[in-house]
Backbone as ProteinMPNN parsed JSONL, in Angstrom:
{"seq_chain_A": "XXXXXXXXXXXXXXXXXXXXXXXXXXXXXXXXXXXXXXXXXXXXXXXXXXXXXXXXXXXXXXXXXXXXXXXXXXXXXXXXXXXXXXXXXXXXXXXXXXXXXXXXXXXXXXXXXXXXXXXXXXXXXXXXXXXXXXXXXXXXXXXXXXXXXXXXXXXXXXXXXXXXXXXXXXXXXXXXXXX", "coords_chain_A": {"N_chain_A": [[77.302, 93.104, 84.902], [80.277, 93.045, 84.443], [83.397, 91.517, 85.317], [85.214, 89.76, 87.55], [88.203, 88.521, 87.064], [90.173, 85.909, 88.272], [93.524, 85.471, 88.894], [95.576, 83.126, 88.465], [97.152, 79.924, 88.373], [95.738, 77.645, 88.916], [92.873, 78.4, 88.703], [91.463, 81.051, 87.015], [92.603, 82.435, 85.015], [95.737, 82.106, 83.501], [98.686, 83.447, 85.202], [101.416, 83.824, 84.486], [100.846, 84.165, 81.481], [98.729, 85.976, 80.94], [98.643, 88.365, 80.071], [99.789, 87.962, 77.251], [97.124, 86.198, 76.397], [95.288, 88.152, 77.413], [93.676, 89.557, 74.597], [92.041, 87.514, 73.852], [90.548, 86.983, 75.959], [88.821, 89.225, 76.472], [87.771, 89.557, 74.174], [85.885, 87.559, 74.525], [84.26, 88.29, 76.691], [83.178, 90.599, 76.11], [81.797, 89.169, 73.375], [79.738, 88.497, 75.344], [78.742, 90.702, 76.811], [80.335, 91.736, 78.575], [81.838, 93.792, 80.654], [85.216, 93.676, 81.912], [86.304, 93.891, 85.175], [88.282, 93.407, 87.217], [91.396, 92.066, 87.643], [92.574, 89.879, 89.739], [94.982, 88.705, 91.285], [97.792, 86.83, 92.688], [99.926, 87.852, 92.989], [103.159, 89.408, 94.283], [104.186, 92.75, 94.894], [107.253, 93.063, 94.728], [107.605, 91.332, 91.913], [108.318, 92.083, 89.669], [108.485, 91.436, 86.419], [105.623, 90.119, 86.357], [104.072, 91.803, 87.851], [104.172, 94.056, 85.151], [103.028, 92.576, 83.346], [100.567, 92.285, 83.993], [99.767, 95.113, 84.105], [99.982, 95.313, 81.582], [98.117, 93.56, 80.708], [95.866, 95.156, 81.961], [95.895, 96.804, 80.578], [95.375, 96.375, 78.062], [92.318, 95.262, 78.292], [90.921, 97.108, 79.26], [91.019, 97.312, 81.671], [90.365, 98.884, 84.982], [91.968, 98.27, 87.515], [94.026, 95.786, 89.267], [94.539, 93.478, 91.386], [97.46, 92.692, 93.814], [98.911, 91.297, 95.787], [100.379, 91.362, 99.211], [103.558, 91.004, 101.679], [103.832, 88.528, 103.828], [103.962, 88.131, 106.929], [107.069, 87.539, 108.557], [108.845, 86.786, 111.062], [111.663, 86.674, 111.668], [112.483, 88.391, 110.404], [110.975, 90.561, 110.999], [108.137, 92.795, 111.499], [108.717, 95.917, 110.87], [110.867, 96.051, 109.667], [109.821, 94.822, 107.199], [107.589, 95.859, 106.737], [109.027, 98.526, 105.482], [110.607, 97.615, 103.45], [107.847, 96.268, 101.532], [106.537, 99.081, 101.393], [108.912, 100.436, 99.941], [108.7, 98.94, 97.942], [106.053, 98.804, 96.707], [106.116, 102.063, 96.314], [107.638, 101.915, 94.08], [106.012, 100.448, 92.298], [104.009, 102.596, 92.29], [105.153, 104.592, 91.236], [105.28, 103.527, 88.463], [102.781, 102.636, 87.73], [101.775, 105.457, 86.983], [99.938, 107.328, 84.649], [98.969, 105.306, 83.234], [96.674, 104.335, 83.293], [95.658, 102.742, 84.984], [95.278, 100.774, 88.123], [96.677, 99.649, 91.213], [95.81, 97.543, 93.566], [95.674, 96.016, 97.161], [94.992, 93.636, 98.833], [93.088, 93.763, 101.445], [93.976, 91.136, 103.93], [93.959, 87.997, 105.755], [97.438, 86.813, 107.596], [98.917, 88.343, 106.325], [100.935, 91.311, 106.248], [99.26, 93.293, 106.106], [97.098, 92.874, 107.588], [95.051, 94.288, 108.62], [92.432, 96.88, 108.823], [93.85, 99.278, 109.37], [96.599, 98.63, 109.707], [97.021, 98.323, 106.73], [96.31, 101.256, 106.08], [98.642, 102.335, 107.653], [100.81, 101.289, 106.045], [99.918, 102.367, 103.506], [99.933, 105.5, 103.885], [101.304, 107.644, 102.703], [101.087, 107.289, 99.896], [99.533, 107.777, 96.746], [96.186, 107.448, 96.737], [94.881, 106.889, 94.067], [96.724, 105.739, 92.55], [97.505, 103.121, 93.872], [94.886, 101.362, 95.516], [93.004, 100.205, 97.985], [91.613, 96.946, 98.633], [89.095, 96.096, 100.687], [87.476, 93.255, 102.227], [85.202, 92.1, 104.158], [85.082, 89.831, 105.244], [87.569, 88.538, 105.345], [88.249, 89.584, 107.669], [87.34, 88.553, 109.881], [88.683, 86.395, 110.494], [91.101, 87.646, 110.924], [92.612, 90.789, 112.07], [90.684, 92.426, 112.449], [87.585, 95.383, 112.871], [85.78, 97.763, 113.999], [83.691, 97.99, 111.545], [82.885, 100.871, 110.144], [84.58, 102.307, 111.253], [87.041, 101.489, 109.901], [86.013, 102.014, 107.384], [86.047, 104.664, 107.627], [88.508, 105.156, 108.28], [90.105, 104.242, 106.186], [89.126, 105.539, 103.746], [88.73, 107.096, 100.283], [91.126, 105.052, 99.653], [89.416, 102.783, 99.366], [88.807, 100.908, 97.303], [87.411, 98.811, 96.249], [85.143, 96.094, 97.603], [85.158, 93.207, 98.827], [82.255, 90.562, 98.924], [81.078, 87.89, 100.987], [80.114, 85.014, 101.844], [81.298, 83.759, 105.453], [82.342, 81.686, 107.866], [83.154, 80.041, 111.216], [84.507, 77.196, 111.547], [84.461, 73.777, 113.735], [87.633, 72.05, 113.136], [87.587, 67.799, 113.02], [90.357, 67.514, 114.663], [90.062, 69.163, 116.39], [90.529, 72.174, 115.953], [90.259, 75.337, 114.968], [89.413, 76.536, 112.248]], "CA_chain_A": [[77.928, 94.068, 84.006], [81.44, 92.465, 84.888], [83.649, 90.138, 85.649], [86.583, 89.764, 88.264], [89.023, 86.969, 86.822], [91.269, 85.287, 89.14], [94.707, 85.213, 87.646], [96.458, 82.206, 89.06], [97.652, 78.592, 87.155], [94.733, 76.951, 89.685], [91.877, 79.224, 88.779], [90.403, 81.004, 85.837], [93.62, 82.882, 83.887], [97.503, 81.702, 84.297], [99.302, 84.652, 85.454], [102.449, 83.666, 83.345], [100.394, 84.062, 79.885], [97.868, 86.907, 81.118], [99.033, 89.295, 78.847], [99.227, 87.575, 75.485], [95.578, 85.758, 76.294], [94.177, 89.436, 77.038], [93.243, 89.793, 73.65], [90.845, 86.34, 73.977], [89.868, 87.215, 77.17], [88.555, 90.714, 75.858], [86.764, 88.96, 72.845], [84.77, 86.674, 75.436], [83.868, 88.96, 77.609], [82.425, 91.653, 74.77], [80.665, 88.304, 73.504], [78.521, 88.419, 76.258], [78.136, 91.859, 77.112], [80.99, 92.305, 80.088], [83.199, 94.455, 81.098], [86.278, 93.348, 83.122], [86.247, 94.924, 86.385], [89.247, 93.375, 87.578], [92.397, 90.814, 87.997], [92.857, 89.438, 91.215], [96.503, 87.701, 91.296], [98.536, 86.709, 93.678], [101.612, 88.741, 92.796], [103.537, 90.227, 94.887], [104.583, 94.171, 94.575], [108.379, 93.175, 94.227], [107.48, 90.454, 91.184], [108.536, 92.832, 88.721], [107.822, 90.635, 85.239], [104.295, 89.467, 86.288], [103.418, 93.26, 87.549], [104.255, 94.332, 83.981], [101.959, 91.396, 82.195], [99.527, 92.312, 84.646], [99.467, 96.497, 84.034], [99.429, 95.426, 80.405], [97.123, 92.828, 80.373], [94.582, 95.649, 82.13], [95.467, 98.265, 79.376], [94.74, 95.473, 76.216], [91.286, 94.793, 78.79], [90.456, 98.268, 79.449], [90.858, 96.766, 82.752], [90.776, 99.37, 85.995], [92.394, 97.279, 88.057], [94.574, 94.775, 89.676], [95.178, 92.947, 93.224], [98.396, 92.597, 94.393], [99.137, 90.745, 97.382], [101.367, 91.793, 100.44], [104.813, 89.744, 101.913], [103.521, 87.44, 104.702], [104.886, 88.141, 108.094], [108.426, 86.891, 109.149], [109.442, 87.215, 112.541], [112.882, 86.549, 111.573], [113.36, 89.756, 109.664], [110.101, 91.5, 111.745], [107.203, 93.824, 111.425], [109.411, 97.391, 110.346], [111.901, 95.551, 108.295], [108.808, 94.162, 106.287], [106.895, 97.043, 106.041], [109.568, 99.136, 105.304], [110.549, 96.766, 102.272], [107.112, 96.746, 100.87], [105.801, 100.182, 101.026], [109.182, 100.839, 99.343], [108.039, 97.834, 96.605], [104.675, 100.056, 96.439], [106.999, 103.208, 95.645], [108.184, 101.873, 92.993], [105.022, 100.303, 91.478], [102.916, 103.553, 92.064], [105.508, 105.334, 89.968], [105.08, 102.578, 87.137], [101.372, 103.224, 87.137], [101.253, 106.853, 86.646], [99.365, 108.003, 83.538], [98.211, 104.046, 82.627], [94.977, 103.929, 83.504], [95.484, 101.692, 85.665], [95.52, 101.419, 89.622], [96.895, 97.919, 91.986], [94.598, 97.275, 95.044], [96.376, 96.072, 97.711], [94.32, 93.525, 99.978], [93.546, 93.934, 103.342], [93.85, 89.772, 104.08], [94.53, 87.442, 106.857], [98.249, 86.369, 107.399], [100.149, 88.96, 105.412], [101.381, 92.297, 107.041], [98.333, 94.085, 106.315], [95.796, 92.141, 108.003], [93.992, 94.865, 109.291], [92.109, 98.625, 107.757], [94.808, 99.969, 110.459], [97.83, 98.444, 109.086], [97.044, 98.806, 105.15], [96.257, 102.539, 106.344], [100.343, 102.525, 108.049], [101.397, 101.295, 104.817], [99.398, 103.221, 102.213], [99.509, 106.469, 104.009], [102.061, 108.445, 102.35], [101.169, 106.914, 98.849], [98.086, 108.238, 96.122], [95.071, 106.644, 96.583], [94.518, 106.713, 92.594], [97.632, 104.595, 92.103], [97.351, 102.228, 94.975], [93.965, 101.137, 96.619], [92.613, 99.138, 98.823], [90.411, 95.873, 99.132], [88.573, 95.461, 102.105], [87.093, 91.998, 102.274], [85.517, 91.989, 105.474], [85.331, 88.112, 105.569], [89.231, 88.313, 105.986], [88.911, 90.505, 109.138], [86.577, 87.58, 110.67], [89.49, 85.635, 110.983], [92.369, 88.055, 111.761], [92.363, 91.791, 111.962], [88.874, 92.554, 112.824], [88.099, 96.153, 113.385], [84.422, 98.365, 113.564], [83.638, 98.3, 109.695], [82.42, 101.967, 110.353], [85.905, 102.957, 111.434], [87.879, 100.791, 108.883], [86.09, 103.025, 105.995], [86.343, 106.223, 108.143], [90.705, 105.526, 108.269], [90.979, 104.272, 104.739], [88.219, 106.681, 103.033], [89.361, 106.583, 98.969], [91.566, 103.775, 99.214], [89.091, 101.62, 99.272], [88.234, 100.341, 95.604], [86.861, 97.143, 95.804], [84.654, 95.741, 98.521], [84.369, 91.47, 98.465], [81.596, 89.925, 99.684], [81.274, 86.387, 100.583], [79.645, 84.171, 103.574], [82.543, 82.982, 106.114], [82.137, 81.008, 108.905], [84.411, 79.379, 111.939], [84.482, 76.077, 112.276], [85.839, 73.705, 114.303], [87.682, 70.538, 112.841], [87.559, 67.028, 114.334], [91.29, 67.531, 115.405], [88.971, 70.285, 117.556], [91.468, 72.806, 115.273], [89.259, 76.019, 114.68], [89.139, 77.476, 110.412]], "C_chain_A": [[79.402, 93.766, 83.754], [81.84, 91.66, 85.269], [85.186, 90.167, 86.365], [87.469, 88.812, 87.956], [90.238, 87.258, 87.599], [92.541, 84.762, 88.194], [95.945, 84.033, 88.819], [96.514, 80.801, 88.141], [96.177, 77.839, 87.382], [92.981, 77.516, 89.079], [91.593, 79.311, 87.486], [91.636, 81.166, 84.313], [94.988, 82.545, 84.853], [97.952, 83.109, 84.717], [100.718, 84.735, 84.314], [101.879, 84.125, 81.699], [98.872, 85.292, 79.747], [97.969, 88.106, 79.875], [99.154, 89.144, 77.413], [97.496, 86.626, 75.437], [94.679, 86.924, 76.335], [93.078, 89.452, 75.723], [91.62, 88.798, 73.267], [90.089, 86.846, 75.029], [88.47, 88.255, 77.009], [87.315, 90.024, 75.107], [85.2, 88.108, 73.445], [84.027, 87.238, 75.821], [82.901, 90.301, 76.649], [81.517, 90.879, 73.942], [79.044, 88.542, 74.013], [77.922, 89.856, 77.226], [79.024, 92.546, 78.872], [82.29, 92.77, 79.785], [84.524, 93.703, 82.026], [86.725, 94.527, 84.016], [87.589, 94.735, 86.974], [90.371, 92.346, 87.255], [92.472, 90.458, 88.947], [93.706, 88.476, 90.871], [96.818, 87.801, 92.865], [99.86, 86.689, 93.767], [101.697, 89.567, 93.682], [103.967, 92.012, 94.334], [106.104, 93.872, 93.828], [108.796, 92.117, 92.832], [107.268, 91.464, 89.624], [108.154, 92.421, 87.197], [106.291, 90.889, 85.382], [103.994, 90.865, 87.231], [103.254, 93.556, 86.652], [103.443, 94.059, 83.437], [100.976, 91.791, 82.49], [98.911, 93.698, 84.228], [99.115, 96.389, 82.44], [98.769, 94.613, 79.804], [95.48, 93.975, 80.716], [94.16, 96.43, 81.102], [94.92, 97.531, 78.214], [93.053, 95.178, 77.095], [90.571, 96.131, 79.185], [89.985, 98.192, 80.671], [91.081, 97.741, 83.94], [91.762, 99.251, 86.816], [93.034, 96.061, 88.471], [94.959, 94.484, 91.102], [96.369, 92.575, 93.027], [98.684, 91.902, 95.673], [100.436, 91.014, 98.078], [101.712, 90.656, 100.626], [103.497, 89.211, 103.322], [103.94, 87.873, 106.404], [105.905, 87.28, 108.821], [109.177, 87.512, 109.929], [110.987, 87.106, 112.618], [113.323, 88.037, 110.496], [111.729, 90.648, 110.462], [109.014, 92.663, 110.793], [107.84, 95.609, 110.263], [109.825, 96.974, 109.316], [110.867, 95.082, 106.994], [108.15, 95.469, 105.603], [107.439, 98.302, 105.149], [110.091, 98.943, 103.348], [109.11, 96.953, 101.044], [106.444, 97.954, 100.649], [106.998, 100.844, 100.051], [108.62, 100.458, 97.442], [106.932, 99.135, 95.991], [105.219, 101.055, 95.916], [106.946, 102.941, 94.3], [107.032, 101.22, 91.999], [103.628, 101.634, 90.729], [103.5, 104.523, 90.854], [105.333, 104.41, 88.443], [103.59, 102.949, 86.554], [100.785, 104.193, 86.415], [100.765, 106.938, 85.148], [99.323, 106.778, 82.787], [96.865, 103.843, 82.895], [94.831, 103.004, 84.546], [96.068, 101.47, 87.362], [95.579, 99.906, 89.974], [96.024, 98.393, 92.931], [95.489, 96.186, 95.768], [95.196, 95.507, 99.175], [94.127, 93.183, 101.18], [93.283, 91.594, 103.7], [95.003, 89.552, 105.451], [95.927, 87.147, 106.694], [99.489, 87.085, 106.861], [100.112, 90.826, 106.747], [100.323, 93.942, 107.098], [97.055, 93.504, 106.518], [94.471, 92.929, 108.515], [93.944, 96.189, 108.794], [93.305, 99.012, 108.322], [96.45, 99.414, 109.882], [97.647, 98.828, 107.591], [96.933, 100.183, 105.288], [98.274, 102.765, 106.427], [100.694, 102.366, 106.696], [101.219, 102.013, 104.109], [99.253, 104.229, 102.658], [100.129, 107.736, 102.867], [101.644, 108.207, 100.143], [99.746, 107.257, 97.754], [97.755, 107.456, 95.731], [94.661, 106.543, 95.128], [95.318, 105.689, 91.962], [97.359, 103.015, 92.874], [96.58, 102.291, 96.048], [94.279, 99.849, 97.434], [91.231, 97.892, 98.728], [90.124, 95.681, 99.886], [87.435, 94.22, 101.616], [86.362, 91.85, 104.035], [85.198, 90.659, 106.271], [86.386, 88.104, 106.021], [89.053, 88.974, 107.486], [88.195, 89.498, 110.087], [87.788, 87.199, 111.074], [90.851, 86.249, 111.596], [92.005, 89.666, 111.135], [91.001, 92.69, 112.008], [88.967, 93.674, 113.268], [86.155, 96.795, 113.026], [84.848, 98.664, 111.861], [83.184, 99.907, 109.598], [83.714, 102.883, 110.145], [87.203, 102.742, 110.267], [87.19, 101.814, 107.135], [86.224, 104.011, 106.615], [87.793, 106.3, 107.903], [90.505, 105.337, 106.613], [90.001, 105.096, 103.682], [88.602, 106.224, 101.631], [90.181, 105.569, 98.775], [91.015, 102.688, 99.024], [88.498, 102.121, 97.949], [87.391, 99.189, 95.183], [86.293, 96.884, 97.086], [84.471, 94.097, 98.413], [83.331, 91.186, 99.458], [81.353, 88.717, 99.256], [80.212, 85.909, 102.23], [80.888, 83.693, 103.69], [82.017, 82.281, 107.722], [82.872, 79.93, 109.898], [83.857, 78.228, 111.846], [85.166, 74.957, 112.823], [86.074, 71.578, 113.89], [87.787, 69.298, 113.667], [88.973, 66.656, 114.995], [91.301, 68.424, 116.966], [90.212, 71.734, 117.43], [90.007, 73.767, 114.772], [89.793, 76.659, 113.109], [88.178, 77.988, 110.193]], "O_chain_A": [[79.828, 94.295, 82.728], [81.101, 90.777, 85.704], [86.178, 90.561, 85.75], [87.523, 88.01, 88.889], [90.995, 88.227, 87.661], [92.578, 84.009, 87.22], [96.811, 84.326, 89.643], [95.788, 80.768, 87.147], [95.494, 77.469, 86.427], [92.032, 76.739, 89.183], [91.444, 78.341, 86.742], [91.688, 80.565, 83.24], [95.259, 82.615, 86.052], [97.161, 83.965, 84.32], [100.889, 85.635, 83.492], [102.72, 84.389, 80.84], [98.169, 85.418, 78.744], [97.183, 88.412, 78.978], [98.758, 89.929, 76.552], [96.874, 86.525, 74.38], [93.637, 86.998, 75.683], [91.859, 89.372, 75.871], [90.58, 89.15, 72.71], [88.904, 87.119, 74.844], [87.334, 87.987, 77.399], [86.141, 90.016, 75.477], [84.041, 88.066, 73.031], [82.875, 86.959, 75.487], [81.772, 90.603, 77.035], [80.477, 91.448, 73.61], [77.92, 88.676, 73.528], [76.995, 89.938, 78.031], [78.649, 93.293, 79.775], [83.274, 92.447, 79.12], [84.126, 93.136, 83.043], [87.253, 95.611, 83.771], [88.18, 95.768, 87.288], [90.016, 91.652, 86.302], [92.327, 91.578, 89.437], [93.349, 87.483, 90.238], [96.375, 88.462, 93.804], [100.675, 85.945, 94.314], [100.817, 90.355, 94.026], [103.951, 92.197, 93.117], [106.312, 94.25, 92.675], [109.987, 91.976, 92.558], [106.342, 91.482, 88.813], [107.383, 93.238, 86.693], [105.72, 91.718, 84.673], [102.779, 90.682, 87.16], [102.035, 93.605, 86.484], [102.803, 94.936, 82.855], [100.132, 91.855, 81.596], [97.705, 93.706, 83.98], [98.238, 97.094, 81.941], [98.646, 94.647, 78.579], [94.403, 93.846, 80.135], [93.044, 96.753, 80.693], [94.082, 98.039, 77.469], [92.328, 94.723, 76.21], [89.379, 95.967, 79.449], [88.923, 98.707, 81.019], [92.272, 97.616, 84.226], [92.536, 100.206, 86.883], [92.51, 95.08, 87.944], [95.622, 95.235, 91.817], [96.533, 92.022, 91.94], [98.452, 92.594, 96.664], [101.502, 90.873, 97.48], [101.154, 89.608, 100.3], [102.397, 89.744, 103.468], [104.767, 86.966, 106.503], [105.56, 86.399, 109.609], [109.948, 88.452, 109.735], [111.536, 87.464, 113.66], [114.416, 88.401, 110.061], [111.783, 91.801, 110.036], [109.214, 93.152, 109.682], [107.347, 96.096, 109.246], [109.428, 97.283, 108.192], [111.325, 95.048, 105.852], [108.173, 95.917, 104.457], [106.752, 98.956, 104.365], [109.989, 99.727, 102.404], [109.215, 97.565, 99.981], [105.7, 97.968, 99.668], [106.581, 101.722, 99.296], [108.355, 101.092, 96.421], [107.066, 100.019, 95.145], [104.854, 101.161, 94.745], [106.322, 103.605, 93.472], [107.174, 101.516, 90.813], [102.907, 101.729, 89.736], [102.878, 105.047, 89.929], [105.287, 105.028, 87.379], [103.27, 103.37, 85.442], [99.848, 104.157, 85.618], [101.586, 106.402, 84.404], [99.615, 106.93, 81.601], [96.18, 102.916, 82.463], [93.724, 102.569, 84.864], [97.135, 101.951, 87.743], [94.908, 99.041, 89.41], [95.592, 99.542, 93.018], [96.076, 95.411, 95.012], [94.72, 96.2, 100.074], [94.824, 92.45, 101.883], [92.176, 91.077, 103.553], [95.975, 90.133, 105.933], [96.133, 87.12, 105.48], [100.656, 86.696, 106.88], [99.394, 91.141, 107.696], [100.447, 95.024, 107.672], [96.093, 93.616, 105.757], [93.338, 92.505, 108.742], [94.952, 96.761, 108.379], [94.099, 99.12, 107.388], [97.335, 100.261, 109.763], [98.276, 99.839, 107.279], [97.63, 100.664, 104.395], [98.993, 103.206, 105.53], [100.909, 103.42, 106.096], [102.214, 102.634, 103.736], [98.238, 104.673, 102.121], [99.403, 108.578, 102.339], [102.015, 109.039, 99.315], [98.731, 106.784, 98.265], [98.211, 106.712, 94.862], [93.703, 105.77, 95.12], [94.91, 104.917, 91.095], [97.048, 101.984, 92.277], [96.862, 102.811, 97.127], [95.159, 98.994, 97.537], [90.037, 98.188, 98.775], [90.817, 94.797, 100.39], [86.658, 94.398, 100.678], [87.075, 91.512, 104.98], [85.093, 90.473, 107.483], [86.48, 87.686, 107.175], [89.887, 88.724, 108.356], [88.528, 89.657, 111.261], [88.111, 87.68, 112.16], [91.556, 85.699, 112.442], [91.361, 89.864, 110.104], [90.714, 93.661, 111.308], [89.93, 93.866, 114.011], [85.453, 96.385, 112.102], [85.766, 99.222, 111.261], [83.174, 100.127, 108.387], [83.923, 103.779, 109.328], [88.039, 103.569, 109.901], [87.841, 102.116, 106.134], [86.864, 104.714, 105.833], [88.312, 107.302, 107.409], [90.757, 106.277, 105.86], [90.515, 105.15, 102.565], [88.842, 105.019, 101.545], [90.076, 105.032, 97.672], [91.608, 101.683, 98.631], [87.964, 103.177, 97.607], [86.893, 98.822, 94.119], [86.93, 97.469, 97.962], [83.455, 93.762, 97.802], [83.448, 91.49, 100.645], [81.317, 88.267, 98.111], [79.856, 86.495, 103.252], [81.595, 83.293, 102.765], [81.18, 82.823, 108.444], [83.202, 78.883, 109.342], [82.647, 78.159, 112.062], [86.371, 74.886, 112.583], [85.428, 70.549, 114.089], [88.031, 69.429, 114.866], [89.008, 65.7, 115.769], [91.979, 68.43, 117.994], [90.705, 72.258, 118.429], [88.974, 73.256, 114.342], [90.803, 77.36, 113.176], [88.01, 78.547, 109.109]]}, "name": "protein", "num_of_chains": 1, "seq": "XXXXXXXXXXXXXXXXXXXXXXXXXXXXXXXXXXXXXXXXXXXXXXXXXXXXXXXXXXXXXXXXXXXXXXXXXXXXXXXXXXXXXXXXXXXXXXXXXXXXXXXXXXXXXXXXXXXXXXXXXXXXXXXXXXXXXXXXXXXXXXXXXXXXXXXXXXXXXXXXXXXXXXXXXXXXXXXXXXX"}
């Protein structure tokens, strides 16, 4: 019924040019009888431009949706100082959203400061779940943040928007290096 396009240079749509290709994108996709369910980028919250392209690439797509990706963790400015930073970022995006139609998702992934239901919960508590969900992926929690999937929708209840599913699997390279 849909179609999730990956908005990166590597992938399906550039992120730089998302917003004036909408209009093609749209045309394709109504072609063949699909909706666009989402964007999935790999913009940050504080990437002010390419938020913009992105909120108005969903409205020319009649697009729900967009991923967002969280800062990374750096032990040289820490855990608080990070979080503190992006949930303000988030502030300021959720007020951008209001009365667009359109809501960021915000996913729970390995490596970044919300690796786990339990941290994207800390972050997104104070903030409405209509503006700013959540992706749970629970391939990502294989590898870091791993938590009963039972409990992980019991804490984040409505924030979650999006569910990925995928096969993942450890294995271990012949440096005997586990991915």
């Amino acid at each position: 019924d849909g179609v999730e396009w990956r908005v990166d240079g590597e992938y399906h749509l550039r992120q730089a040019t998302i917003d004036r290709d909408a209009p093609g994108i749209k045309a394709l996709c109504a072609a063949h009888g699909l909706a666009v369910a989402g964007l999935t980028s790999y913009v940050r919250p504080d990437e002010e431009d390419a938020v913009r392209r992105l909120i108005d690439a969903c409205r020319m797509l009649g697009c729900p949706r967009f991923r967002i990706f969280s800062a990374g963790y750096d032990p040289a400015l820490g855990y608080f100082a990070l979080r503190d930073r992006t949930r303000a970022q988030l502030e300021r995006l959720a007020r951008q959203l209001e009365g667009t139609g359109v809501k960021a998702l915000l996913e729970i992934h390995f490596g970044t400061i919300v690796a786990s239901p339990a941290l994207a919960f800390e972050l997104l508590r104070a903030l409405d779940p209509a503006t700013i969900g959540v992706i749970l992926d629970p391939a990502n929690l294989v590898i870091e943040g791993g938590m009963d999937l039972r409990m992980a929708l019991d804490m984040l209840g409505d924030r979650v928007d999006l569910v990925h599913v995928k096969n993942i699997r450890w294995e271990q390279t012949p440096a005997g290096r586990w991915r």
